[in-house]
Phi, psi and omega in degrees: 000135190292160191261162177296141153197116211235111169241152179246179139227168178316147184259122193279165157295132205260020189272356209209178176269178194241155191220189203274009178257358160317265163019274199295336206224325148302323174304319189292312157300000184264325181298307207286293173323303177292306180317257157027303184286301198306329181266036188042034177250140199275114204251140180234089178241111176280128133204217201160181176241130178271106179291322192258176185120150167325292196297315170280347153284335180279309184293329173266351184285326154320334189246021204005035192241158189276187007142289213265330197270325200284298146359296204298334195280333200266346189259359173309302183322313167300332172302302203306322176300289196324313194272328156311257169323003174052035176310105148284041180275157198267324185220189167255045212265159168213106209291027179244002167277174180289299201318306148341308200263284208305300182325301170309341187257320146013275210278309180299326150312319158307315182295285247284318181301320180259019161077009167300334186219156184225170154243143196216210165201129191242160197220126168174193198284159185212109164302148168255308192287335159252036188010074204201139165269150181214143182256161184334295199306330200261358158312055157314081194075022185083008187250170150290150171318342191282337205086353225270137189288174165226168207204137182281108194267135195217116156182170166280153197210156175270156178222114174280137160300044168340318204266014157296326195245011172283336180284336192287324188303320190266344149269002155284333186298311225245335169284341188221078202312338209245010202268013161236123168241114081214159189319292227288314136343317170313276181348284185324300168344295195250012131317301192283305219287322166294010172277332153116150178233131165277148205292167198234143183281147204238315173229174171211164208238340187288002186219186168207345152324063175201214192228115212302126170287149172297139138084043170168066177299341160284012170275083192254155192282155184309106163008291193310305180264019170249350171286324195280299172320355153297310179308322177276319179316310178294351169243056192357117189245313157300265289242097171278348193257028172167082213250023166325285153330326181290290204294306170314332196240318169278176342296142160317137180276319195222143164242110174276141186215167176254156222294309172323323206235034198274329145338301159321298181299326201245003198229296188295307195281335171292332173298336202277315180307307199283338189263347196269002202099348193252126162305117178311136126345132142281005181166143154228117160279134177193132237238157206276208194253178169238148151242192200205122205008078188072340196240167251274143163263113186232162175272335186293311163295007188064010201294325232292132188278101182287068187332306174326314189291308179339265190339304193280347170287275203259000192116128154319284187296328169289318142333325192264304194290322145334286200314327207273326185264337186316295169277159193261132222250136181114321170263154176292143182221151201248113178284139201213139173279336180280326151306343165286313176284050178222283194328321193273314202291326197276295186300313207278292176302305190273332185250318231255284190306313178287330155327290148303323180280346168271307166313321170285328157290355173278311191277285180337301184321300206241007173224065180039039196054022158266131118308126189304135175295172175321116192262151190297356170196168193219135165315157151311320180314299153335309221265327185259016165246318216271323164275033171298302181286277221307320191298347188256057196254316151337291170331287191304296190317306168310308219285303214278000171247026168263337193045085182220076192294298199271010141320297155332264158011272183317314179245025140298303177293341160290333168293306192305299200277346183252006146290326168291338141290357168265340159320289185305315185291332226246359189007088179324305175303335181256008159278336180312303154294326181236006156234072197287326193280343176271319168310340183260355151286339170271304165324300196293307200296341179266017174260321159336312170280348184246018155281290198298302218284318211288325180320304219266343178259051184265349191271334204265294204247099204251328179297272260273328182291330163307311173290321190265351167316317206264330171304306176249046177030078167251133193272152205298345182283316168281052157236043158266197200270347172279348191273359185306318200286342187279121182276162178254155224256337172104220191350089149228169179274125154256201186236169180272154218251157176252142215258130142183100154201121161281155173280177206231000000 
């Protein structure tokens, strides 16, 4: 039986247009998703839209539109980033959905049955925009931390016992290192929670955009926690009489979110689990911000980096290939266009892209448009550029459940550079004339190689790895990552190759 493997991303938000940290942080699962299938693991990769909440009743009350009209258009836009970005996700939620809703009423029943929530009443600071409570102390200038304003709430409210589950939490913390990334996150994580924690509103009575609580329709449920709670729906969680999916898929291997919102995720939602009863996530990554040429990205300043357009500028794969190598995933990263357009003409276009056009054109020219079959014995030389990838194939493996992309990246493109230095020492052309059988051995080990590098860059650049795949003709079953170990056996016909990453 294949082994499972179920990643999310953050459920976006609907008040807005999706902008490039969307992106950025589905792109880092998608890589991850696809890597996962190449390596035969049965892959369940979610993401979707948060719909309900304070903010998306004002934005659509703003819009003159009701609610539900307003959801459906803005969250189309998030379908759209999939396909624009070339998105392999397997599903789609939407917290407006029924299955959604049934799931959310679920679990608040389940906390309420085990004695979690009380009803009270609350009085404190209130975020709209990071739909989030704050206590006096985290009150900055009269702001949330976020800078975000805040505003004072007085109503009755249902309550989670949080402060019940701060010891249980920081002994999950401390049994389970790896389950908040990057360190520095971690550190934070378990700085607030030994800082102590207070039970938390659960509901609100001041709106009517949510999802009603059971059995006190003048209650609608806490955001958060009608949010968090997609990652169980979407592997129906509601369905009791065919909870297959649930049990094959939950607990989550990875939920990646950005460095805002890693509270929600890393202090609350294992508490709203460890009290629902539910097996915790094995990790939450959370990965920093971009700014755009140095500075802070905001709509007030007109900065915000619009992926589409990016994608309709530069490219896909060139875009995805930026996103992931510029930064060390995890750290804040600065979009900079001279730097993007460096990255596609030296890496995508001068090493990667030229590499493949000269060899195949070579091949094409001088072995009657075949690639030479396999030769009977192979140079050192040889030997040490065609296992430089299948001997590291571990490595790769490591790199990517570290979500360490531009590590990845970084000793692919070394591979990249030191075929094109073997190129030059081994200068094909001028084997041609006083050696043919050796020239064609140095073509088949550098088409060889450029089989393994295009396998392993199928998660990143997934067209362009495709196109040279089919160019030299490898059938589509043997490209996942064990066919790496496979020498390719040669004398098949190709075509003359097409430059591709145009410069820019």
């Amino acid at each position: 039986m294949k082994s499972t493997y179920y990643i999310t991303t953050p459920i976006y938000y609907v008040n807005d247009v999706p902008h490039i940290g969307h992106a950025y942080t589905t792109l880092a699962c998608d890589v991850i998703a696809r890597f996962k299938r190449l390596d035969e693991y049965e892959v369940f990769f979610l993401t979707g839209t948060d719909e309900h909440g304070q903010k998306v009743e004002m934005a659509a009350k703003n819009n003159g539109v009701n609610p539900k009209e307003f959801v459906d258009k803005v969250s189309e836009n998030f379908r759209n980033l999939l396909n624009c970005m070339n998105f392999s996700n397997d599903a789609f939620i939407r917290t407006t959905e029924e299955k959604h809703i049934k799931s959310c009423k679920k679990i608040w029943e389940k906390l309420l049955n085990n004695g979690n929530i009380y009803l009270d009443k609350y009085s404190g600071w209130y975020s709209v925009r990071d739909e989030a409570f704050f206590s006096e102390t985290e009150i900055v200038d009269g702001k949330a931390p976020s800078g975000a304003p805040v505003e004072w709430v007085e109503e009755p409210s249902y309550f989670f016992n949080l402060s019940k589950w701060e010891q249980k939490l920081l002994k999950f913390y401390e049994n389970n290192k790896d389950f908040i990334s990057p360190e520095t996150r971690r550190n934070e994580v378990i700085s607030f929670v030994k800082s102590g924690l207070k039970d938390l509103s659960i509901s609100r009575t001041s709106f009517s955009w949510g999802i009603k609580v059971p059995n006190d329709k003048n209650h609608i449920m806490y955001v958060w926690l009608d949010a968090l709670t997609n990652y169980l729906s979407a592997c129906e969680y509601s369905n009791e009489d065919n909870d297959e999916v649930f049990k094959k898929f939950w607990p989550a291997d990875i939920h990646m979110v950005g460095k805002d919102i890693i509270r929600f995720h890393a202090v609350y939602w294992p508490a709203f689990l460890m009290a629902a009863d539910l097996p915790l996530p094995k990790k939450v990554f959370a990965h920093g911000w971009w700014t755009n040429e140095g500075n802070k990205i905001s709509k007030s300043s007109g900065n915000v980096i619009d992926p589409f357009q990016l994608v309709g500028k530069y490219g896909i794969d060139q875009i995805r290939y930026f996103l992931l190598r510029e930064v060390p995933f995890g750290n804040d990263g600065d979009f900079s266009n001279s730097q993007l357009i460096n990255r596609i003409n030296s890496d995508l276009a001068n090493s990667y892209g030229n590499l493949f056009q000269r060899v195949v054109s070579m091949i094409f020219k001088n072995c009657n448009e075949t690639i030479p079959s396999k030769p009977k014995k192979f140079n050192q030389e040889d030997l040490m550029l065609i296992n430089s990838i299948k001997n590291n194939l571990n490595y790769y493996r490591e790199l990517i459940d570290k979500q360490n992309f531009d590590q990845y990246l970084k000793n692919i493109w070394i591979v990249i550079s030191n075929a094109n230095k073997y190129v030059d020492e081994q200068a094909p052309w001028a084997l041609k004339k006083n050696n043919f059988e050796r020239m064609e051995e140095v073509l088949f080990t550098l088409v060889e190689t450029i089989r393994q590098i295009s396998i392993l860059l199928q998660p990143f650049i997934p067209n362009t790895a495709e196109k040279i795949l089919e160019h030299i003709k490898i059938p589509h079953d043997k490209r996942k990552l064990k066919y790496v170990n496979f020498i390719l056996r040669g004398n098949v016909k190709i075509s003359i190759p097409k430059p591709l990453f145009p410069k820019i």
